[in-house]
N, C-alpha and C positions, 0 to 999 in steps of 0.2 A: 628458519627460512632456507640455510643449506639444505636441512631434510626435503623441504619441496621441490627445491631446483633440482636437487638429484633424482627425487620421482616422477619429477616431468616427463612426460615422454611423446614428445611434440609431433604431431603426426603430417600429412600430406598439405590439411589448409591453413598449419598453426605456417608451415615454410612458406608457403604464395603469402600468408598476409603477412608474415616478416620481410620478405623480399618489394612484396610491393612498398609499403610501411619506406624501407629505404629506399626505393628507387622517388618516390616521392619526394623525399626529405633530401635526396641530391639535387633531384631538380629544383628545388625551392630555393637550395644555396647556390646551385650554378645562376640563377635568375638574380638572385641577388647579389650577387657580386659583380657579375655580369653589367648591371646598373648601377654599381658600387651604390649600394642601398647603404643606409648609414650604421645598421643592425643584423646582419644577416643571419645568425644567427637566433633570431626571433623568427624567421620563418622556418629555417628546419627545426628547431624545436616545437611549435606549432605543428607539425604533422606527427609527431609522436606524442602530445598532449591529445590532440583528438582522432588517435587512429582508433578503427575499432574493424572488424571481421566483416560484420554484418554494412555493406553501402546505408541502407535508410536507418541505421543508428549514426554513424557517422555525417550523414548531411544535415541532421539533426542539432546536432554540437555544433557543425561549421557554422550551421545561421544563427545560430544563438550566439556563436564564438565574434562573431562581425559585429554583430548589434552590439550585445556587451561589452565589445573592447570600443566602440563606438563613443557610446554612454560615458563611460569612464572618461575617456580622452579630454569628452568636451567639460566634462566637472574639471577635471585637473587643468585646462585650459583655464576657465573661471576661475578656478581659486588660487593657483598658486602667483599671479602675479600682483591681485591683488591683496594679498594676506603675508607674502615673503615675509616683510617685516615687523610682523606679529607670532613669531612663531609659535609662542602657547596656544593663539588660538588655530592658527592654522592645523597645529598636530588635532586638537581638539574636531576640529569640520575634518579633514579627512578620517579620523577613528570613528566619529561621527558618521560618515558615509559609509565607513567600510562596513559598520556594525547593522546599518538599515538594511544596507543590500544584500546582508548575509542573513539578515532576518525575515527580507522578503522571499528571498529564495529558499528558506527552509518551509516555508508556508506554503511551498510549491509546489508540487508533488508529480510534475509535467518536465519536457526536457528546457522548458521553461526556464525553471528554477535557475541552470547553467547559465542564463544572461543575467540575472539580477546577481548571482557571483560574480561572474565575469566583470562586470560594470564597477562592483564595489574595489577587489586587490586589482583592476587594471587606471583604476586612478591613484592609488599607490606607487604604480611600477613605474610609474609615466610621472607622476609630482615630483616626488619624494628624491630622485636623483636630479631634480632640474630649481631646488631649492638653491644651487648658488649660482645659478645662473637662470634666473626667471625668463629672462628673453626666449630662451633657447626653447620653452615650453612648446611651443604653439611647432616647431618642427620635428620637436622628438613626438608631439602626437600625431603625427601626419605619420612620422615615420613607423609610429608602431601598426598604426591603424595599414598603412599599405603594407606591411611584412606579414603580420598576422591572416589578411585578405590571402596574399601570396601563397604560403603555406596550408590555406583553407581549399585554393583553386587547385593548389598539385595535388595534395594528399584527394582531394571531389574524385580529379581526375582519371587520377589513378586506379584508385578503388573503382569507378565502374566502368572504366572501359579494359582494365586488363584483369579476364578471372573474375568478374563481379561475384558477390557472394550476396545473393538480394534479402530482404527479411521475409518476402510473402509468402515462400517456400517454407522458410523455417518455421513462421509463426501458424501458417496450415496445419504442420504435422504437430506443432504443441498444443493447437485445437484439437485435431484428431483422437491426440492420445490422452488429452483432457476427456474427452466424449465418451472414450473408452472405458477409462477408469471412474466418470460416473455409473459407468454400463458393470462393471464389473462391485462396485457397492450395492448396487439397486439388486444382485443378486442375494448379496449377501443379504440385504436386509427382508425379501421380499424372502428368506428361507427361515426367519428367524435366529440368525446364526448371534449365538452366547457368546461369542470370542471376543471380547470386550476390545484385548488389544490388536486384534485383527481390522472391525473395526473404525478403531480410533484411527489407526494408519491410512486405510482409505481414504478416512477423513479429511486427515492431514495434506495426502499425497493432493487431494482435488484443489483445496485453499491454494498450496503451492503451486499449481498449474493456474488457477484465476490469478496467481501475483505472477507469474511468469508472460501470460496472455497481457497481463496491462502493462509490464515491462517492455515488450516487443510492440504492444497495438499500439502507445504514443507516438510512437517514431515510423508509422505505416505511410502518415503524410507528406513523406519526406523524398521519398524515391519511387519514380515507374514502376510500381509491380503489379500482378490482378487485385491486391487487395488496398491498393492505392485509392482515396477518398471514400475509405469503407471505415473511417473513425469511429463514428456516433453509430452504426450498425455492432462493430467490435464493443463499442463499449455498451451496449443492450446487449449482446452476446453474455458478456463478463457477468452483469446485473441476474440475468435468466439461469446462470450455471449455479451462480450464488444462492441463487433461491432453491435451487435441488436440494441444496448439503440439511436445512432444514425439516424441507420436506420428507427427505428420507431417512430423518434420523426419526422424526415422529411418528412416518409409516413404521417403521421395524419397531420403535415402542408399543405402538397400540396391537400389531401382530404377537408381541410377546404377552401382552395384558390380557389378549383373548385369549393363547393357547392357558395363559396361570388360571382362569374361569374354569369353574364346576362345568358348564357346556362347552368348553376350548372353542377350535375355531372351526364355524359351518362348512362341511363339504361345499356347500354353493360358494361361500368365500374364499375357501382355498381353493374354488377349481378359475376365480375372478382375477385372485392374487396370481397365476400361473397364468392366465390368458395377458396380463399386464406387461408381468418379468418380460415372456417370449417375445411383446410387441419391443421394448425398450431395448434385448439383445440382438433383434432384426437391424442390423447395420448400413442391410443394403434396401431397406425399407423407404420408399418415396415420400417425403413428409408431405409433398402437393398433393397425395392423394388421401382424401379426409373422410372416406368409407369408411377403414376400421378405426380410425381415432373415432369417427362418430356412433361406428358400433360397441365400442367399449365404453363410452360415455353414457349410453341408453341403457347398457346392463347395466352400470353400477346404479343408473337413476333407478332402474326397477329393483334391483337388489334391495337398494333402502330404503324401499317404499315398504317391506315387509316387517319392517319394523317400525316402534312407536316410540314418544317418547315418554316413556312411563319410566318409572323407580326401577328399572331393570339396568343393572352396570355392563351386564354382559350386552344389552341390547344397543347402550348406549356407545357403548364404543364400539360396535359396527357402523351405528350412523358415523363417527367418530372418522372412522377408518373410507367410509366411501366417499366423504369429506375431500381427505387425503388424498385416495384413489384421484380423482377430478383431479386436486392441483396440482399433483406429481406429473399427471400426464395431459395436463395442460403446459407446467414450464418445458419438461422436454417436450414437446411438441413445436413449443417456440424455441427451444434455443436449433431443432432440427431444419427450421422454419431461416431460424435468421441466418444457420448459418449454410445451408442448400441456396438460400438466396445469394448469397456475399458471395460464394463462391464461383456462383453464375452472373454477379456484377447488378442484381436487381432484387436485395432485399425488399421485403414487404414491409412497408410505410407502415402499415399500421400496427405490426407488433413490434417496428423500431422504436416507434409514438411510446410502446406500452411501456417500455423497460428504460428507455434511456434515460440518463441523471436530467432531473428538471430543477426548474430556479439557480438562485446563488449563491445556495450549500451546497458543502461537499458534501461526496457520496464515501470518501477515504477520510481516514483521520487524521487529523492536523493537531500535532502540543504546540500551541502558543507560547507554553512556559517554557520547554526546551529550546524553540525558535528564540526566546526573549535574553536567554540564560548565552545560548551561541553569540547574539549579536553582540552584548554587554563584554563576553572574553574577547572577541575579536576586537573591539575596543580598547579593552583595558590594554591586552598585550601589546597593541600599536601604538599605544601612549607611555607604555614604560622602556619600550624599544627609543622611541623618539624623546624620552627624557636623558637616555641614558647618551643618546647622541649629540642633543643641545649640551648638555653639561660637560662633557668630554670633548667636543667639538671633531669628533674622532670622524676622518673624511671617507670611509664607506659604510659611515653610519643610517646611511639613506637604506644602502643594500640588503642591510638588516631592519629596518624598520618595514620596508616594503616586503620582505622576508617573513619577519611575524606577521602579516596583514596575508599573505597568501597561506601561510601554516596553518592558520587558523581559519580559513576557510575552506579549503578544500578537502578535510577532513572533518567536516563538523556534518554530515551526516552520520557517522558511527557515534554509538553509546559510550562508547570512552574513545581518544581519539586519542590519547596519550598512546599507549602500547603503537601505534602508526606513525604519529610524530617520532617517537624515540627509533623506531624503523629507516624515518625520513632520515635524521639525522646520523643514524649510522651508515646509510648507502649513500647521502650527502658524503662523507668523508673514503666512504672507499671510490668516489668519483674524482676525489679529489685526486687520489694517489694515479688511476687511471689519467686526469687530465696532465698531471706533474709527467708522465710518462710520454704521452702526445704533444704536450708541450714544447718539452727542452730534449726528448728525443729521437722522435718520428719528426714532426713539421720541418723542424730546421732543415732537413736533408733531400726535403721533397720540392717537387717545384712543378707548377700544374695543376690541373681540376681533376686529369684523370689520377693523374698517382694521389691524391687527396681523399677520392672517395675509393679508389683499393684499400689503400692505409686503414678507414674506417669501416668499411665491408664486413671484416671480420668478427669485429667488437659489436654492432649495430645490428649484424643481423642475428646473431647467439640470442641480445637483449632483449629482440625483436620478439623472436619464438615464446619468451616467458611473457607480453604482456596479453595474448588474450586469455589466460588464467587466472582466474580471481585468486590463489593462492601464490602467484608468483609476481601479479602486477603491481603491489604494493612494495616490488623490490626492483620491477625494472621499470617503472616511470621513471625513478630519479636516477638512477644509473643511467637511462639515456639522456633526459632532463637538461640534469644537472651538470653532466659533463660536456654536453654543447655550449650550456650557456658558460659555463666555464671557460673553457674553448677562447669563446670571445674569437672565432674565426674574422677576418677580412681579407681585403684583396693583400694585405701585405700583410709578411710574419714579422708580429713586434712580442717578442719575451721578454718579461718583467717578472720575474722569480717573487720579489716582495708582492707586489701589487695582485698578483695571482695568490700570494697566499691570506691575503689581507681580505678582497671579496671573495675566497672560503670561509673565512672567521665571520665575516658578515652573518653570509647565507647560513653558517652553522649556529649561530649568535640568534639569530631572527626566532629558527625554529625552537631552540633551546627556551627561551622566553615562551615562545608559542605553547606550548608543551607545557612548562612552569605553570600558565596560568590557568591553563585547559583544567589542569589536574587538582586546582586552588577553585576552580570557576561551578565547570561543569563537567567532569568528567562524571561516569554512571555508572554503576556496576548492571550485570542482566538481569540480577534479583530485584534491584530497586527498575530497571526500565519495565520488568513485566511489570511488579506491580502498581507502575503509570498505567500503561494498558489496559490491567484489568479494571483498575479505579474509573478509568472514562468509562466502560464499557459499562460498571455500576449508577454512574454518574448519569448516563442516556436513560437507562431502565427505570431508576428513581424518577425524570422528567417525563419518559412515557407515565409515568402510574400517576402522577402529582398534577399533571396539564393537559386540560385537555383541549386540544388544538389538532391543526390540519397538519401532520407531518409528512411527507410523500415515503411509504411503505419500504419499497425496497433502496431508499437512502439511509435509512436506522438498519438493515439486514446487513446492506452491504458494507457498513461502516465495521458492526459487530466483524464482518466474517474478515473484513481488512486486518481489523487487531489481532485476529489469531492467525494471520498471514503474516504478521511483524512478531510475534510472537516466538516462529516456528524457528528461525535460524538461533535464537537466542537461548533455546532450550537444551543447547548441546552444551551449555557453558552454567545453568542453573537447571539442569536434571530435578528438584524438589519441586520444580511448577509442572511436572508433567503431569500430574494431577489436576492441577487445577484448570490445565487447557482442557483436560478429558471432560471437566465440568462445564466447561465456557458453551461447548453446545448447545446444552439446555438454556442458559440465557439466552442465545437466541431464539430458540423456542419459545421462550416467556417475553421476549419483545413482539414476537408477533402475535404473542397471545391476548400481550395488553394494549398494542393496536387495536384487535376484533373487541373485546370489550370495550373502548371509549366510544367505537363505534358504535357499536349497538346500545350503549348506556344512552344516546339521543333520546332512542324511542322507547325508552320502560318511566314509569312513575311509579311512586309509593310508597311501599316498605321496599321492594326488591332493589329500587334505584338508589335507594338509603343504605342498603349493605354493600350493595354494588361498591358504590363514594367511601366508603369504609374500607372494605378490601384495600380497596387499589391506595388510598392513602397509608394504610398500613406494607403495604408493598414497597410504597416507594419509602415511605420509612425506613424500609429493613435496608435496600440498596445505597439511600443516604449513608447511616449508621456504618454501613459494610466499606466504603470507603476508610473508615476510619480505626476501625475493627476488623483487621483483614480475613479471619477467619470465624466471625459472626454465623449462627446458625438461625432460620427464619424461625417469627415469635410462634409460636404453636396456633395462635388466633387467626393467625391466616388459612390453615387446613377448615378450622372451624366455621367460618366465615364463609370458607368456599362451598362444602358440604349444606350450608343454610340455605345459600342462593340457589346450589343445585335445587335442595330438596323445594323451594317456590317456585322454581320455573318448572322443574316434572311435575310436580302438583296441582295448578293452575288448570282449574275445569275447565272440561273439554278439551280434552287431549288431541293433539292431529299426529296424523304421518307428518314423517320427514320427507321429502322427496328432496333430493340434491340435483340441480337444475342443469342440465349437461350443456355443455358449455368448454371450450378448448382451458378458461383463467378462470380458477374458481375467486373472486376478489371479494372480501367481505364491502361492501359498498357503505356508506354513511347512511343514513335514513334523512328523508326530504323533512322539512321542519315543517311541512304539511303533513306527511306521514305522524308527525310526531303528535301535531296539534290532535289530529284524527285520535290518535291513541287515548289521549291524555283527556278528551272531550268529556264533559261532566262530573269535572275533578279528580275522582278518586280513581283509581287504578282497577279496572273491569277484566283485567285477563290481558296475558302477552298475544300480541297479534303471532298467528302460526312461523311468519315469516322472522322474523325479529324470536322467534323461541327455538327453534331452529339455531340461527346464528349463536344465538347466547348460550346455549348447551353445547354447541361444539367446543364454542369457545372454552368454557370450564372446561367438560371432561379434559380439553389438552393441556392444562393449569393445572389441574389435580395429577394429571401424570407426570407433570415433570415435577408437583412437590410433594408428592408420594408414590413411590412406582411402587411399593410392592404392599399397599392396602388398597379397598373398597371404600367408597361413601357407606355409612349404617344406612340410611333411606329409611330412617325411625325406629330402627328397632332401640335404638340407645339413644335415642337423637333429643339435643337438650338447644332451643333456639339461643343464637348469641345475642345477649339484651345490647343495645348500643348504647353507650355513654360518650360524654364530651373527655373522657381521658385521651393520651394520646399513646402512641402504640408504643411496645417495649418500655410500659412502664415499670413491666417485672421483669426477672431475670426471664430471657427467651428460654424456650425448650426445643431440643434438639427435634427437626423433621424429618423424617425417615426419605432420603433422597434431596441434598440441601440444594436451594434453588441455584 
């Protein structure tokens, strides 16, 4: 941690927001002393628990900050006067509560989640000291609940009317240069470019720009700015950008699969591929004006009209590719759409409609089990805090029990929270020696509001500087934190040497415990958290291939492309999975590949619908299995399987063109269960309708590429059909597939 304080190097807005940060947290304590408030130092620490750079992250927390200290208040009002004389079970309901609310809020993934914490350790902080003296309940929550308020209005205050630093601005130009950096892959891919790790980086850099965009967009509703009630537009933004990283890993696959063909790739294609790139690098390009989207739409339709869908590979992945073509420039076309609108305050409703998260799944991923694991420590360590204080009767045994209930919560989003805890607990103790200093030899000497906040000027705003740095905040929270609340400022100076070092031993006592059981409970390493990650990520593929049901498309995409967004910070610390995220791609490929299959599996009958139901059972088989087997290679029967189905659907007399239907969203649609009747009409299976043959061979060929990229379908020259039996898949040792899924 000295390494980072020392490379700090705090520039022009890191000083305004330390500066404001304190002028804030003076006024909150001149206000409350002022009224001789019974806490006052709960308000100026309040403005340094939710200070933050950006105004609408900050108003974000305040109202969450009000409610949840709300919440709490009124439970700890409830229970403690009724339960005092029951203490096992009253420990038991408040760990109880502390554990649900830390469970709801990990399920939370909005600025949300801060109230349902909030609400759990501020019924702690508010009971748990007013255990011998139950009366007193009902005014120490009035009182926390007005200090807290206090400290939410100065710190509001402050932040936007002196210097505001708004998010609309910021979060523009993280769009911007999100938009750019799709612009600058879609080069690489639309060249062909082999740089595998060149790239993966793009890759990468875009996922972390969607996690940066949904970090800033929750908090847009919070403050005046242009992008203020532009949520649900941002978050169809987020959804549309997501869907590019797909599409142009498949476009650059199938450009590399036609240049490895004996005929490589058609002058007409490469001259299509080049009229596309230049539209997507045109920046200063009007997305309202729908001329050349619509002229580039009609060439690619006529393009693929020149080809058939016959036994030809090279043929087939053109259609393949003009496919592609359409949907690539149909999402950017929307996300140019949604976000030219946003910016001029009058997004288009109807490709808000198209992209925005629907129903009441999530579109982000949620571990329950980690959720379940958090709440159960925050429990246990609040009940072994609280046993150790009933049995000792030790009287700032409160301070520590409510100690472990906060320790344990506001660190229980990171994968191990131990290494922060044991952080906490060391800059707990050098706060201590800072407050033994302020204490017994600055305060005594002082006399006034103004010489009070000189005195602390110096110390508060140095602290200040380090907290908007994620490398340096997890050392000046508590260092300002803690040494306020230590402080124990009011209107009169009373020093008490013992009693000061006693509620240290608490609050060191609380976290210590904290920590203890974190590390007994749930603590993780980033080996065992990806491989959580990738396991859901298995877990979803396996349920696309095994169910077939109405899932809404880009809530399975966007979920995929979230896990390698939680993935990416965690790779600096387990380097051996960088491989395996380089693979995660292609799984999304193959989710949406076995969406367009279930879909068009509606409308086929026969033997085709027979292997079809085979495949995909055998699919989810392997992603089952791979959960458990973490480096599982797919059964060989799946290549084979896919090659059968190809070769019936190219086969199937009376061959049509392909035409790909121009259109901004190419969307594989469901087929109407009158469509399907129509098909299926006189039992036996007559030939796939053009439209549905179509579908279904785009479908494979993108299956076949990403579970073999560097062979061909034989299309009979070695071609041996796969008989189907009631075995079930991998019932022999698998065989390795050239490109694992």
């Amino acid at each position: 941690m000295l390494k980072n304080i020392l490379a700090s190097r705090p520039g022009l807005d890191d000083w305004i927001f330390s500066a404001k940060t304190f002028v804030a947290a003076m006024l909150a304590l001149f206000i409350a002393l002022t009224f001789d408030l019974d806490r006052p130092v709960w308000a100026m620490a309040t403005v340094y628990i939710i200070a933050n750079p950006l105004t609408g992250v900050l108003a974000s927390k305040a109202v969450y900050r009000v409610v949840g200290t709300m919440i709490g208040a009124v439970f700890a009002v409830a229970l403690i006067p009724n339960l005092v004389d029951a203490p096992v079970l009253l420990s038991l309901m408040m760990a109880g509560w502390v554990g649900l609310c830390l469970y709801l809020s990990r399920l939370d993934r909005t600025p949300r989640s801060y109230l349902f914490m909030l609400a759990g350790y501020t019924a702690a902080i508010i009971g748990f000291p007013c255990v011998t003296d139950p009366g007193s309940v009902f005014d120490v929550a009035v009182a926390r609940v007005q200090e807290i308020t206090l400290g939410i209005i100065c710190a509001t205050l402050v932040s936007h009317v002196f210097f505001p630093r708004h998010l609309g601005p910021v979060l523009a130009a993280r769009i911007d240069r999100a938009l750019q950096d799709v612009r600058d892959l879609a080069k690489l891919s639309f060249s062909g470019a082999q740089d595998d790790e060149k790239l993966h980086g793009e890759r990468i850099r875009i996922i972390a720009d969607i996690g940066e965009i949904h970090g800033l967009a929750v908090h847009v509703g919070y403050e005046r700015s242009s992008l203020n009630g532009m949520t649900r537009p941002l978050q169809a933004l987020q959804n549309a950008m997501a869907a590019l990283l797909p599409s142009l890993y498949s476009l650059h696959d199938r450009i590399n699969a036609l240049a490895a063909t004996d005929h490589g790739i058609p002058d007409n294609v490469a001259a299509l591929l080049r009229k596309v790139d230049d539209w997507m690098q045109d920046d200063a390009f009007d997305p309202f004006d729908r001329a050349r989207i619509d002229a580039l739409h009609s060439e690619i339709t006529a393009l693929s009209r020149r080809y058939e869908v016959t036994r030809n590979w090279h043929d087939l992945l053109v259609i393949n590719l003009c496919v592609r073509l359409h949907r690539l420039i149909g999402f950017y076309d929307d996300c140019q759409l949604l976000w030219a609108g946003i910016r001029k305050g009058h997004p288009p409703q109807l490709v808000v409609d198209r992209w925005r998260d629907r129903g009441d799944k999530p579109s982000l991923h949620i571990d329950y089990g980690l959720a379940l694991r958090s709440a159960i420590t925050a429990m246990i360590a609040t009940l072994v805090v609280c046993l150790i204080w009933v049995e000792t009767g030790w009287p700032n045994g409160s301070s520590a029990a409510m100690m472990a209930a906060v320790g344990t919560s506001i660190l229980a989003f990171l994968d191990d929270p131990v290494p922060a805890q044991k952080g906490f607990i060391t800059y707990t103790l050098f706060s201590v020696v800072v407050t033994l200093f302020y204490g017994y030899a600055v305060l005594p000497a002082i006399d006034g509001f103004p010489l009070l906040a000189a005195v602390f000027a110096p110390y508060l705003l140095l602290i200040g500087l380090l907290i908007p740095s994620p490398k340096t905040f997890i050392f000046a929270l508590p260092m300002a934190v803690n040494t306020v609340m230590l402080l124990n400022i009011s209107t009169r100076y009373s020093g008490n040497f013992a009693s000061s070092i006693d509620g240290a031993v608490a609050m060191v006592t609380g976290f210590v415990v904290a920590a203890v059981v974190t590390s007994i409970m749930r603590s993780m390493s980033p080996d065992h958290s990806i491989r959580r990650l990738l396991q859901a990520n298995w877990r979803d593929l396996a349920g696309l291939a095994r169910v077939d049901r109405v899932i809404p498309r880009m809530m399975v995409l966007r979920r995929l492309l979230d896990r390698q967004g939680l993935i990416l910070p965690k790779l600096a610390l387990a380097p051996e999975h960088r491989t395996r995220l380089m693979r995660a791609m292609p799984e999304v490929s193959i989710a949406a590949n076995l969406l367009d299959l279930r879909r068009v599996r509606r409308a086929l009958d026969g033997d085709i619908r027979d292997r079809l139901d085979r495949f995909l059972a055998v699919m989810g088989n392997h992603f089952e299995l791979r959960t458990r087997d973490y480096d599982r290679a797919p059964d060989a029967e799946l290549l084979e399987l896919l090659d059968d189905i190809l070769m019936l659907a190219t086969g199937d007399e009376g061959d049509h063109k392909l035409s790909c239907n121009p259109g901004r969203s190419f969307h594989l649609a469901a087929v109407s269960a009158h469509g399907v009747e129509q098909a299926n009409k006189g039992g036996a299976s007559r030939g796939i309708a053009p439209h549905v043959k179509r579908r279904l061979v785009v479908a494979l060929v993108a299956m076949r590429r990403v579970l073999s990229r560097n062979s061909e379908p034989d299309f009979g020259k070695n071609f041996r059909p796969v008989h189907l039996s009631f075995a079930c898949a991998n019932d022999q040792a698998p065989a390795s597939l050239e490109g694992r899924a």
